[in-house]
N, C-alpha and C positions, 0 to 999 in steps of 0.2 A: 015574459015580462020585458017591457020594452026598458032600453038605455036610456036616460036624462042629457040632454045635450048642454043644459045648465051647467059646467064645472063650478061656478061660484056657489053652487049650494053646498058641495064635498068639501067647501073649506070652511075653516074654522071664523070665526070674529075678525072685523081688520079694525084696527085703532088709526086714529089718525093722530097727529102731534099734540095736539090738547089733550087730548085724554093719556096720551101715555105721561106727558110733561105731569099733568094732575095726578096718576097713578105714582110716578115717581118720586113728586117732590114729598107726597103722604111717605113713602116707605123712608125716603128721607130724614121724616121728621119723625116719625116714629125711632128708628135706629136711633138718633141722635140723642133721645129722651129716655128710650130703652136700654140702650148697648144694641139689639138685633131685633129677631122679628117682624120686620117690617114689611120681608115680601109676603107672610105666610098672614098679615092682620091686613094687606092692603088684598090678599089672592081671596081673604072672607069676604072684606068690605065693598070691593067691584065686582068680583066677579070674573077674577084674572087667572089662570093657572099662574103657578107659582115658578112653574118653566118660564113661563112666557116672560113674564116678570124677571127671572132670572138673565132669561137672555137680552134682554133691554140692558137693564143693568151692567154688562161686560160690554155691551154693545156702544155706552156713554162713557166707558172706562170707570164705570163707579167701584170705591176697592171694598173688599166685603165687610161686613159689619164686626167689630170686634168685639170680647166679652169685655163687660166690666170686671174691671181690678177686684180681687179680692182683699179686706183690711186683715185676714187672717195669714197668722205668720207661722209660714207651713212645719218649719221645724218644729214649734212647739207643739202643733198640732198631732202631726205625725208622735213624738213623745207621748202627748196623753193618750193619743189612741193606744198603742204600745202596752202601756199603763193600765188601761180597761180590759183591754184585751187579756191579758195575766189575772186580770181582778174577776174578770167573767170563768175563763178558765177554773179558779179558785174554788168559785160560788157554785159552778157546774157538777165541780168534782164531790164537794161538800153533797150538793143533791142527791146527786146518784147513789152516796153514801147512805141517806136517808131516806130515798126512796128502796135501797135493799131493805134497810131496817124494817120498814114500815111491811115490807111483803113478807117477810120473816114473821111478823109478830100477825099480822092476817091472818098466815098459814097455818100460827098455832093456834087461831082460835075455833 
């Protein structure tokens, strides 16, 4: 099997400034709209790995997407989990109770 002297075929896609500027400013405007996701909806929508994408991004100094804020207020939160939690336990315990009964009364029939 003969060698390829082509090296431009073993490589990947090359972008030039528009298309990265157009790839960018979407992940851009997505983040901005979303909180994130923007390399992973612009890596569907062109046709980009999501690396590549990535490395543009650090490459422009862009800083990473951040989550949007939650309106939930975690202490209370955490509380009623707490609270179901014990209330699950309760209901479990009660079952199993009732599920012996119930094998009990099977058995004598």
């Amino acid at each position: 099997m003969a060698k390829k002297d082509n090296k431009a075929s073993t490589r990947g896609k090359r972008y030039n400034t528009a298309e990265r500027v157009k790839i960018l400013t979407f992940v851009d405007k997505h983040n901005a709209k979303n909180g994130r996701g923007g390399a992973a909806a612009a890596s569907r929508k062109f046709d980009v790995s999501q690396l590549t994408i990535g490395n543009w991004l650090r490459a422009a100094g862009s800083p990473s997407p951040k989550r949007k804020k939650s309106n939930v207020d975690v202490d209370q939160a955490l509380k009623r989990l707490g609270e179901l939690h014990k209330l699950m336990a309760k209901v479990e315990s009660e079952l199993d109770s009732l599920r012996k009964e119930y094998a009990e009364l099977k058995m004598a029939l």
